[in-house]
C-alpha positions as a printed NumPy array, in Angstrom:
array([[-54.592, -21.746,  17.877],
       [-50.871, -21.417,  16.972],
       [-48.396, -24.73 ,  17.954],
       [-46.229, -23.625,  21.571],
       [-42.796, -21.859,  21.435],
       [-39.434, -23.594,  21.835],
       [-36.041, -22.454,  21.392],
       [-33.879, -22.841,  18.967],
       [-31.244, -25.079,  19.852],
       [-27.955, -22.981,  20.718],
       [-28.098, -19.546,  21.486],
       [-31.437, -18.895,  21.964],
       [-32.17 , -22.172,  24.561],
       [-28.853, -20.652,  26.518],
       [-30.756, -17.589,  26.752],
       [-34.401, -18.82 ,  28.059],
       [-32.875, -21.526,  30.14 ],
       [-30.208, -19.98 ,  31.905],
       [-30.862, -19.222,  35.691],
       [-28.295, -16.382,  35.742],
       [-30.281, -13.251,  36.844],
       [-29.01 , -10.763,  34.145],
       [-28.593, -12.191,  30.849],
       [-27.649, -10.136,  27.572],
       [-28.025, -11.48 ,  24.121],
       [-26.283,  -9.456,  21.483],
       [-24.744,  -9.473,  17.899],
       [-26.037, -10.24 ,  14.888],
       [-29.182,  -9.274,  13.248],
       [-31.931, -11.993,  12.972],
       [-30.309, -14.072,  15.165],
       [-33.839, -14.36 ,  16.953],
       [-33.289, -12.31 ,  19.561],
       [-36.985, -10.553,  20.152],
       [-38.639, -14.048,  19.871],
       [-36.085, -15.662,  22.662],
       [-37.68 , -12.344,  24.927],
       [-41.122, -12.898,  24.042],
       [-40.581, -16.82 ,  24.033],
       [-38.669, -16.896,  27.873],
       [-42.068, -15.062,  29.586],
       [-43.836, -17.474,  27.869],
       [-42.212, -20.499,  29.494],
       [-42.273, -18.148,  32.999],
       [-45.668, -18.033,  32.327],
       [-46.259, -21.182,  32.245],
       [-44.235, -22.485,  34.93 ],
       [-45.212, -19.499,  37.468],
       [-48.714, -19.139,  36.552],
       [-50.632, -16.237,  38.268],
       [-47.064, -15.399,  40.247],
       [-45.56 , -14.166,  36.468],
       [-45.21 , -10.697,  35.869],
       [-43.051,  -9.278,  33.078],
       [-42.198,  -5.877,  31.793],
       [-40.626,  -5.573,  28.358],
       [-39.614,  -2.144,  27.328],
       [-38.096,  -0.324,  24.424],
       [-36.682,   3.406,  23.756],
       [-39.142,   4.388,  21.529],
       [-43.29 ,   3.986,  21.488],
       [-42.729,   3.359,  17.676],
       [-40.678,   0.396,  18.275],
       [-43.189,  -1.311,  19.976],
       [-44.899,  -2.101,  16.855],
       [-43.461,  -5.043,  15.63 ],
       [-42.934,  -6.183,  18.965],
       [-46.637,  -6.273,  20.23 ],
       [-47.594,  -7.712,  16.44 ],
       [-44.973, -10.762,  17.006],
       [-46.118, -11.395,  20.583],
       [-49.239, -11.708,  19.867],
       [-48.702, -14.762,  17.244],
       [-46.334, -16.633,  19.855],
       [-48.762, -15.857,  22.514],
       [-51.752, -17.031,  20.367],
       [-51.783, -20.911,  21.657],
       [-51.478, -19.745,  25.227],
       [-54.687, -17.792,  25.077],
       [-52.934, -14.857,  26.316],
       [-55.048, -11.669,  25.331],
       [-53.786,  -8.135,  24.342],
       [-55.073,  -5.302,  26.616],
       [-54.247,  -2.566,  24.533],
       [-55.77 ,   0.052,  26.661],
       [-53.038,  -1.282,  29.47 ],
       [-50.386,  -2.422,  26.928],
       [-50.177,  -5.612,  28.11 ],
       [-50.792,  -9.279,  27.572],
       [-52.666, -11.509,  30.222],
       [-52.826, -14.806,  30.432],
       [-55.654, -17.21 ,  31.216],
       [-53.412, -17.814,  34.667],
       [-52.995, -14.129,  35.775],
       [-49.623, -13.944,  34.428],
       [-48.894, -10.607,  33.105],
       [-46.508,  -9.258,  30.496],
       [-46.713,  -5.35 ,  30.289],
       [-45.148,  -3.79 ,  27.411],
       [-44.023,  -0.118,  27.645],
       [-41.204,   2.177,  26.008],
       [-38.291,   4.015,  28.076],
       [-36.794,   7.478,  27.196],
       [-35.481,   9.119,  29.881],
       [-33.652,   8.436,  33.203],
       [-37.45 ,   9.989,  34.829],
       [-39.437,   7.367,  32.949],
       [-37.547,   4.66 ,  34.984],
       [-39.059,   6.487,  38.351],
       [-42.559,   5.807,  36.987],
       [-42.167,   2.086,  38.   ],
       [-41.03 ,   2.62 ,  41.681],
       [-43.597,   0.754,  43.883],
       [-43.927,  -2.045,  40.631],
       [-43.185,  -5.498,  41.17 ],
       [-41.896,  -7.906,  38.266],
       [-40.394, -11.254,  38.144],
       [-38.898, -10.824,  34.551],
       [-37.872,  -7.245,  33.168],
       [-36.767,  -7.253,  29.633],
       [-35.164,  -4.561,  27.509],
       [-35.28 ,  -4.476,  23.414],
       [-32.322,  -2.846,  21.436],
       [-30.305,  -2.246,  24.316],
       [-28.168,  -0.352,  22.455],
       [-30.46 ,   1.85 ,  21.851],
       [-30.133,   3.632,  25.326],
       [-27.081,   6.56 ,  25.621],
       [-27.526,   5.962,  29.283],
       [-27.584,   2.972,  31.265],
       [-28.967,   4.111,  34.334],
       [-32.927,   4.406,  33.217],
       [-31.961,   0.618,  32.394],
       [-30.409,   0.006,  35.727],
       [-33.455,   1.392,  38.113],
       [-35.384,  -1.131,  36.637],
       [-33.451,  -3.983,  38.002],
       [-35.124,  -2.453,  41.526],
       [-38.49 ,  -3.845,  40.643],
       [-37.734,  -7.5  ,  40.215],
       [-38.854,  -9.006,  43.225],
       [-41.581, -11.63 ,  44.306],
       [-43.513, -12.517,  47.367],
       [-44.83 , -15.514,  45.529],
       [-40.55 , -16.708,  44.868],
       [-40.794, -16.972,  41.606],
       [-37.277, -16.784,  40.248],
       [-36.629, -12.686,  39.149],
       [-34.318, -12.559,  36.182],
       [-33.3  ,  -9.414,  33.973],
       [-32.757,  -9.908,  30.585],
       [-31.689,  -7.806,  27.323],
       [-31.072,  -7.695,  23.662],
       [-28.986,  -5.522,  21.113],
       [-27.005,  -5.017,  18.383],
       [-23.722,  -3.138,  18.157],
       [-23.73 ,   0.709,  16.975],
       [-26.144,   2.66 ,  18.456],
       [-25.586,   5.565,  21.652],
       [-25.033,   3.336,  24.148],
       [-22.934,   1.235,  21.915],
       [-19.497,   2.094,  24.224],
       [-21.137,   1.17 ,  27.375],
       [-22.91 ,  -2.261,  26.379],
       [-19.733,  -3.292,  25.218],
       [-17.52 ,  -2.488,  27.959],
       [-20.137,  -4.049,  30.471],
       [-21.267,  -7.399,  28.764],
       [-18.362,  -7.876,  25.619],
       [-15.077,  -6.775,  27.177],
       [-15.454,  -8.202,  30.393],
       [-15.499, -11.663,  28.227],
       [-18.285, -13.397,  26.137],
       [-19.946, -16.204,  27.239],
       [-17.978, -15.896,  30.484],
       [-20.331, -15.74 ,  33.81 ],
       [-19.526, -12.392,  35.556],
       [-20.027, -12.103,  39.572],
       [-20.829, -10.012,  42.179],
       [-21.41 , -10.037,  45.628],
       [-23.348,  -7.779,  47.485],
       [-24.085,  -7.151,  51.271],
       [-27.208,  -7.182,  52.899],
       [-26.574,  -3.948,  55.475],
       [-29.194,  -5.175,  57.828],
       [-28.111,  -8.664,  58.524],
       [-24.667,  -8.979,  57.223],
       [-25.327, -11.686,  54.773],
       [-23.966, -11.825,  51.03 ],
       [-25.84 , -12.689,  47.806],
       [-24.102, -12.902,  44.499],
       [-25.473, -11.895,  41.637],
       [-24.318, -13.216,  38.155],
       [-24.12 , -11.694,  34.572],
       [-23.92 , -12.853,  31.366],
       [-23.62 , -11.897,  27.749],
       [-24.831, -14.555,  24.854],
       [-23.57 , -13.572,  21.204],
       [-25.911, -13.791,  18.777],
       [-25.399, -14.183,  15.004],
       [-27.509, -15.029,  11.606],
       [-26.361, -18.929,  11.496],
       [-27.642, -18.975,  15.213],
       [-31.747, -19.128,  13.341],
       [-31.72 , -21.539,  10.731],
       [-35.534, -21.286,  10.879],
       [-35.395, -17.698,   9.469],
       [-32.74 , -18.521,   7.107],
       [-34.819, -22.163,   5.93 ],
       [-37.667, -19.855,   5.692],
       [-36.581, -16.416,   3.936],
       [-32.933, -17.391,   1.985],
       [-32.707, -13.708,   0.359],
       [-32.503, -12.233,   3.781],
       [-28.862, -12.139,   4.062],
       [-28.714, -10.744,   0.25 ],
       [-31.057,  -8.178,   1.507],
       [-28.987,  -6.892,   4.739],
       [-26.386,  -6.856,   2.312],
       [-27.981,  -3.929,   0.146],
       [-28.748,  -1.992,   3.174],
       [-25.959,  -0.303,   4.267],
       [-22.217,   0.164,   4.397],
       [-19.377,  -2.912,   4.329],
       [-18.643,  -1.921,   8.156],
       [-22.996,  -1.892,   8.701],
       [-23.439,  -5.24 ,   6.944],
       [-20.581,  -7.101,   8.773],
       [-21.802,  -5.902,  12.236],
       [-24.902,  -7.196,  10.864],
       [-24.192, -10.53 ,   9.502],
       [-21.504, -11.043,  12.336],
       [-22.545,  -9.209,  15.253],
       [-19.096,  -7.334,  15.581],
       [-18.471,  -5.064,  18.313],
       [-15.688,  -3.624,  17.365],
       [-17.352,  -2.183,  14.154],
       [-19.219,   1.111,  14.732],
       [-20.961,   2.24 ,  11.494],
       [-22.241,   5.516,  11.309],
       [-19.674,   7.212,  13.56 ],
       [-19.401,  10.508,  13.478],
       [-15.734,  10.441,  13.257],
       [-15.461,   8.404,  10.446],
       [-11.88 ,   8.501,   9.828],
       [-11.031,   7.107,  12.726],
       [ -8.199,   4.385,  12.061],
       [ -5.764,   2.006,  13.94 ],
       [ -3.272,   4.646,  13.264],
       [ -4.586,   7.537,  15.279],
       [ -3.62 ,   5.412,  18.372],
       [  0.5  ,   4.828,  19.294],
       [  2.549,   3.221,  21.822],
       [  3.055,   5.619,  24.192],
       [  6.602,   7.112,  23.97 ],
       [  8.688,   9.648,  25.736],
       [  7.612,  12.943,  24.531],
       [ 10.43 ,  15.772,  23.968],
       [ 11.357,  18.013,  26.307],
       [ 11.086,  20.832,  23.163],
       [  7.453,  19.678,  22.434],
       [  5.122,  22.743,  23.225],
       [  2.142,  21.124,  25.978],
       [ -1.248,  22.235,  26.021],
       [ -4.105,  21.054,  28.671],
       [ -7.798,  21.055,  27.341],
       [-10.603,  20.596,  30.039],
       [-14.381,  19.757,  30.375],
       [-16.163,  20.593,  34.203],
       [-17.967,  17.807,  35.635],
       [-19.41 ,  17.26 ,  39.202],
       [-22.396,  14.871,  38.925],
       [-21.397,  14.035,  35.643],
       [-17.771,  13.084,  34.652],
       [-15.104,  15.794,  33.986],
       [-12.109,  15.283,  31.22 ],
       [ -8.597,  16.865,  31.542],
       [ -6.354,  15.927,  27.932],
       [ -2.788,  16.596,  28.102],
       [ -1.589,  17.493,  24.715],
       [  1.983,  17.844,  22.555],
       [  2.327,  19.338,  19.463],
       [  4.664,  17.657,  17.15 ],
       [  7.649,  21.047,  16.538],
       [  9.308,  18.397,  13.628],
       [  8.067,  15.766,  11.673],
       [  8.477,  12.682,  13.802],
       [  8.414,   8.478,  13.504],
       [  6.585,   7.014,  16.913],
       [  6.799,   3.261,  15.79 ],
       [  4.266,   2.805,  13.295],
       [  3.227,   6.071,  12.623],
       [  4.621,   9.611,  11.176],
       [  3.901,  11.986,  12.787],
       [  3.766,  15.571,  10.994],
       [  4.692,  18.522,  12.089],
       [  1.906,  20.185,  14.049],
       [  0.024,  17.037,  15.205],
       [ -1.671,  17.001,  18.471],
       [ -0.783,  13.901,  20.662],
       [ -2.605,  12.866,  23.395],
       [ -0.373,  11.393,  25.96 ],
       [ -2.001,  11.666,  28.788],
       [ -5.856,  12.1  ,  30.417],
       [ -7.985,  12.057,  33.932],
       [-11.287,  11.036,  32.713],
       [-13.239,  11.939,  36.227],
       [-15.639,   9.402,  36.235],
       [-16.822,   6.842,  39.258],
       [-16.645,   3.944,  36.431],
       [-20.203,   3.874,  35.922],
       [-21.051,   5.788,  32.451],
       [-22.544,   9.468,  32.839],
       [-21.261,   9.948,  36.321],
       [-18.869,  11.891,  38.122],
       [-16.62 ,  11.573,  40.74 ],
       [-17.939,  14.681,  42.482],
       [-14.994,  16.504,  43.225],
       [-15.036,  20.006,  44.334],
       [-12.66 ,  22.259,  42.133],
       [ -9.984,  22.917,  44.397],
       [ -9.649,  18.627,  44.192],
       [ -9.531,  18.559,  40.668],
       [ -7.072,  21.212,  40.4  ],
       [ -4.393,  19.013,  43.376],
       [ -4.96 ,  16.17 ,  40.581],
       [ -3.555,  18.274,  37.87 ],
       [ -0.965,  20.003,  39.296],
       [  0.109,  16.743,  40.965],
       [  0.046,  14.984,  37.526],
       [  1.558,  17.332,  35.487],
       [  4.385,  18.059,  37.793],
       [  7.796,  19.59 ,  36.39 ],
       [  5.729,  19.96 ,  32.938],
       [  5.675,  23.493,  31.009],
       [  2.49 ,  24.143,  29.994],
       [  2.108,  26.418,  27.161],
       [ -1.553,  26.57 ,  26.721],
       [ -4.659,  25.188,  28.563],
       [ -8.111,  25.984,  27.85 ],
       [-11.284,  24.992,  29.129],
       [-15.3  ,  24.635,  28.778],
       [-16.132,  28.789,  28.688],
       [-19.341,  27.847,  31.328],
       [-16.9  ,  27.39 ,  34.065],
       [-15.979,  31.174,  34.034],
       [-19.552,  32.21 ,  34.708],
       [-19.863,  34.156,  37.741],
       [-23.097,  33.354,  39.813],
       [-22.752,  34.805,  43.404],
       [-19.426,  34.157,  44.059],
       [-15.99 ,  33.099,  42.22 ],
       [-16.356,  31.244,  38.954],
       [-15.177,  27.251,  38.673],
       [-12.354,  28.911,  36.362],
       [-11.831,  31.034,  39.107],
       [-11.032,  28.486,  42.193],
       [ -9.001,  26.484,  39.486],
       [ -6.616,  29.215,  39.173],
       [ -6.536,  30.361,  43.34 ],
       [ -5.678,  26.547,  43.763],
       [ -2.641,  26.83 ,  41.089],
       [ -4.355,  25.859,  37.734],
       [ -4.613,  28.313,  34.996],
       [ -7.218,  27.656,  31.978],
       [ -8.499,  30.535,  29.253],
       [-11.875,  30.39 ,  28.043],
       [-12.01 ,  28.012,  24.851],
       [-13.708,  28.519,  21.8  ],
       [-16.95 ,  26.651,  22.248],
       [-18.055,  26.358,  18.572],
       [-19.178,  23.345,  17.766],
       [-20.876,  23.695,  14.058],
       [-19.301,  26.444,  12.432],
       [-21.453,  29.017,  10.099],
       [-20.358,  29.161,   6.56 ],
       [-16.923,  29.76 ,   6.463],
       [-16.249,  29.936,  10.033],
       [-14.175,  27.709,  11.648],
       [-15.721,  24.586,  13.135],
       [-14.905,  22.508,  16.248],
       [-15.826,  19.233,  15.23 ],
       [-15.245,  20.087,  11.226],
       [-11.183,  20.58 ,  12.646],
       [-11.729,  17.449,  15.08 ],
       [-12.143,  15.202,  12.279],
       [ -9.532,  17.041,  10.052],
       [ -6.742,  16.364,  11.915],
       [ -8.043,  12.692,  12.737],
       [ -8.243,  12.465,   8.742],
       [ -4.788,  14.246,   8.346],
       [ -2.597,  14.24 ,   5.239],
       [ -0.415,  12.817,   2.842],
       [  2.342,  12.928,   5.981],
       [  0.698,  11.014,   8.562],
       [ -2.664,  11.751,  10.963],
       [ -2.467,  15.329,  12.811],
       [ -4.348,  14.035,  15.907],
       [ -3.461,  10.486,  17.825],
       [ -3.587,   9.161,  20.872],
       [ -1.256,   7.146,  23.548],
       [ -2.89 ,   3.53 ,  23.794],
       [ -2.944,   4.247,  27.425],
       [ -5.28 ,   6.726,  26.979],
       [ -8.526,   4.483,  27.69 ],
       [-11.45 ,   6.38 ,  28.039],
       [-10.592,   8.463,  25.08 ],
       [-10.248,   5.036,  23.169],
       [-13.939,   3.857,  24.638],
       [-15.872,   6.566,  24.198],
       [-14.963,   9.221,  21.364],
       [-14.563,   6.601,  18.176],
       [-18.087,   4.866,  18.808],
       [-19.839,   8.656,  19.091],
       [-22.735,   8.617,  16.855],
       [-24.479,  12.065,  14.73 ],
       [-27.368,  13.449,  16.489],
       [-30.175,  11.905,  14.612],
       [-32.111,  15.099,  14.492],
       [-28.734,  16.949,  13.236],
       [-26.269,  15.319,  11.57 ],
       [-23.912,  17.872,  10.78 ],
       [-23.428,  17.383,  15.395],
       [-23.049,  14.619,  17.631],
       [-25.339,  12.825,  19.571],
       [-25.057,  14.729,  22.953],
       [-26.936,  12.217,  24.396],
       [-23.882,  10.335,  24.596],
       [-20.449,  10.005,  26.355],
       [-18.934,  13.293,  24.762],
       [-17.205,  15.103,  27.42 ],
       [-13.676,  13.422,  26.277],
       [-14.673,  14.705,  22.708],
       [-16.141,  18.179,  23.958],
       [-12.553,  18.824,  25.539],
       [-10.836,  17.21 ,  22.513],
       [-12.514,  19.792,  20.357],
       [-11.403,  23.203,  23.113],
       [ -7.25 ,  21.405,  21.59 ],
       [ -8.39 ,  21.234,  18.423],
       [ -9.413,  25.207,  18.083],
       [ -6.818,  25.824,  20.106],
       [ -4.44 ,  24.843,  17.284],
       [ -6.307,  25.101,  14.179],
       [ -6.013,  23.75 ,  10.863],
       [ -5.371,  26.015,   8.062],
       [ -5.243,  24.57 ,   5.006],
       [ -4.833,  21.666,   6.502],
       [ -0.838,  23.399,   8.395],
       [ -1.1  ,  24.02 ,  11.666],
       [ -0.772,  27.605,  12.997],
       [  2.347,  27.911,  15.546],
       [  2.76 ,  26.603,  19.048],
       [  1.732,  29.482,  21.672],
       [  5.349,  30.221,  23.672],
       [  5.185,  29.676,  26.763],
       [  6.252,  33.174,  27.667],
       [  3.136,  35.049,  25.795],
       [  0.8  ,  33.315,  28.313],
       [ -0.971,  36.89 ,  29.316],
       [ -4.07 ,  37.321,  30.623],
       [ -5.647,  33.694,  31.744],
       [ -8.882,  35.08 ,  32.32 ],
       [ -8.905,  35.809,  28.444],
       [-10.746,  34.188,  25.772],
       [ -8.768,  32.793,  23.219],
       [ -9.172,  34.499,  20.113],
       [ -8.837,  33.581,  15.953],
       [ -7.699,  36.055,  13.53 ],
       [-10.327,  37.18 ,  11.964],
       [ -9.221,  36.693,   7.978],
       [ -9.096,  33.376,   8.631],
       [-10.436,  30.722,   6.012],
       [-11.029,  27.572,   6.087],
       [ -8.931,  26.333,   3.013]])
């Protein structure tokens, strides 16, 4: 029989004895973040006896590999035997410790009716979405009061990458986070508390004491940016983006933009989920806006309405006629040239089109080119995203106003679609980037110039698809 688990002193004792019910531990890799899961139901185990119940999931059923294969040695001196017909560990007490994987936003339903007192969730990360994550918080409860906790571990990168860190990291690390919530049916208040542990390599000396080429091996792995995120646990280093080029100089202070400037709009629909409106200027001569040049023919962002509720993946539910009173009423006195929008909402189904109420209630879009991986040769959405990102010897052809927030969250930490790289990850936040791209083939690169603004006064027909010459090439 194997000696007991104990944390590590630092980190990983914060994690297993802290009585704050949602606790994140994140950063580095081997910073022992899987043993300080399996190791805190342990300990519950122990002190709860038959009143412990645990669920520890991860995305994937392949992940759970390793997992299972490293519980079982820290569970070895408790007796605890694997079930592997009912994927789960049970203790000589009672106490229970079920280990499953979690896909989808439906898998999370599967559980209604289940009672835990610890739920934990590997490679948080991992998950595009937080809300299969969140349901799960509604099966910690005990008859038997045993103390219900939620805890979590990740490292940065990954799909869900933007939303981890703008829940646990930028709210303030190692900073307890509350929130109080009323009780409908008798009025009272309970405050629940959050907090996020960093995690980094120096945090497990007993991996480093016991393996001293791991940190030469992470560093053969991947890229500089990979390693450091690694080594580090940085958050504000996303390897593997998809827009790679993405640099401190694609964002400005915002500025006051020239009357002479052509404006476009570019729009994604969202109900349940979140819509995106970009407001867009188009550099007419090469320009300085503080600590970037701006070329001619550069898109700037200097302005959105990212239609979200502030939870990630949903919308604000506004009907269209809404949306379109926000518009007009922020882009009041403003000439727009050009606006085009997600071709989807001009589908007719029984009755007028989204595209169609937009324009009775005083907003105007076209249908936008929707491609998003060109064919050989043919122009492609994301393939002129990242160009103008990139840019040229002059200066970057895309940035954005510093104000612009949700643009700033979500489209630099967008990941490839694992299954196609040559596409995001749609499994993400991408509706900022989706409308992004409707600008960008708007006002396409051509060998790497832009073609000219659209005047104001060749508007035409609205209702219109915007079309590309047909000779052109992609240079």
């Amino acid at each position: 029989m194997t000696e007991a688990w104990f944390p590590q002193t630092g980190p990983q004792e914060a994690f297993v004895r802290s009585g704050v019910f949602e606790v994140v531990y994140g950063g580095a890799r081997g910073g022992g973040k899987t043993d300080a899961s399996l190791g805190d139901f342990d300990l519950h185990a122990r002190y709860w006896g038959p009143a412990a119940r645990g669920l520890i999931v991860r995305r994937q059923r392949v992940a759970l590999e390793p997992l299972i294969a490293r519980a079982k040695a820290i569970y070895g001196h408790s007796g605890a035997v694997w079930q592997d017909a009912k994927s789960r560990f049970v203790w000589p007490t009672g106490a229970v410790l079920y280990v499953r994987y979690l896909d989808r936003d439906a898998d999370a339903d599967l559980y209604q009716g289940h009672d835990y007192t610890r739920v934990y969730v590997e490679e948080l990360t991992q998950f595009p979405d937080p809300r299969p994550v969140d349901k799960l918080k509604a099966v910690l409860r005990s008859a038997s009061g045993a103390h219900c906790g939620f805890r979590a571990t990740c490292n940065p990168g990954g799909p869900g990458h933007a939303w981890v860190k703008a829940r646990y990291i930028d709210e303030g690390i190692g900073a307890i986070q509350k929130a109080t919530f009323r009780n409908p049916f008798d009025g009272t208040e309970t405050v629940l508390s959050r907090l996020f542990i960093p995690a980094r390599l120096s945090d497990n000396p007993l991996l480093l004491r016991n393996d001293p080429s791991y940190v030469a091996r992470l560093q053969q792995t991947g890229s500089a940016q990979l390693v450091r995120a690694w080594l580090e646990g940085d958050w504000s280093i996303v390897d593997g983006a998809f827009f790679d080029k993405w640099s401190s100089r694609n964002v400005v202070r915002p500025f006051r933009v020239p009357e002479h400037w052509t404006r476009m709009r570019s729009f994604d629909w969202g109900y349940a989920a979140p819509f995106s409106v970009g407001w867009w200027a188009v550099v007419s001569d090469s320009s300085d806006a503080g600590h970037v040049t701006l070329p001619r023919g550069a898109l700037v962002r200097y302005r959105e309405w990212y239609g979200s509720n502030g939870k990630p993946g949903e919308g604000l539910r506004l009907e269209a006629e809404s949306v379109a009173a926000g518009i007009r009423e922020r882009e009041m006195g403003e000439t727009i040239a050009l606006a085009v929008a997600d071709p989807s909402i001009f589908r007719e189904d029984g009755g007028p089109s989204i595209g169609e109420r937009l324009r009775r209630a005083g907003v105007q879009f076209r249908p936008a080119d929707n491609t998003r991986v060109g064919k050989a040769g043919a122009l492609s959405g994301w393939d002129q995203m990242r160009a103008r990102i990139a840019g040229n010897d002059e200066g970057p052809m895309l940035v954005v106003f510093a104000t612009c927030r949700d643009f700033l969250r979500t489209v630099p930490v967008l990941q490839h679609d694992p299954t196609r790289p040559e596409d995001l990850d749609t499994s993400a936040e991408d509706h900022i980037a989706d409308e992004t791209r409707y600008a960008c083939l708007a006002r396409p690169l051509i060998g790497g110039k832009a073609i000219p603004a659209a005047n104001p006064r060749d508007l035409g027909d609205w209702g219109r698809p915007v079309r590309r010459p047909t000779d052109w090439k992609v240079a």
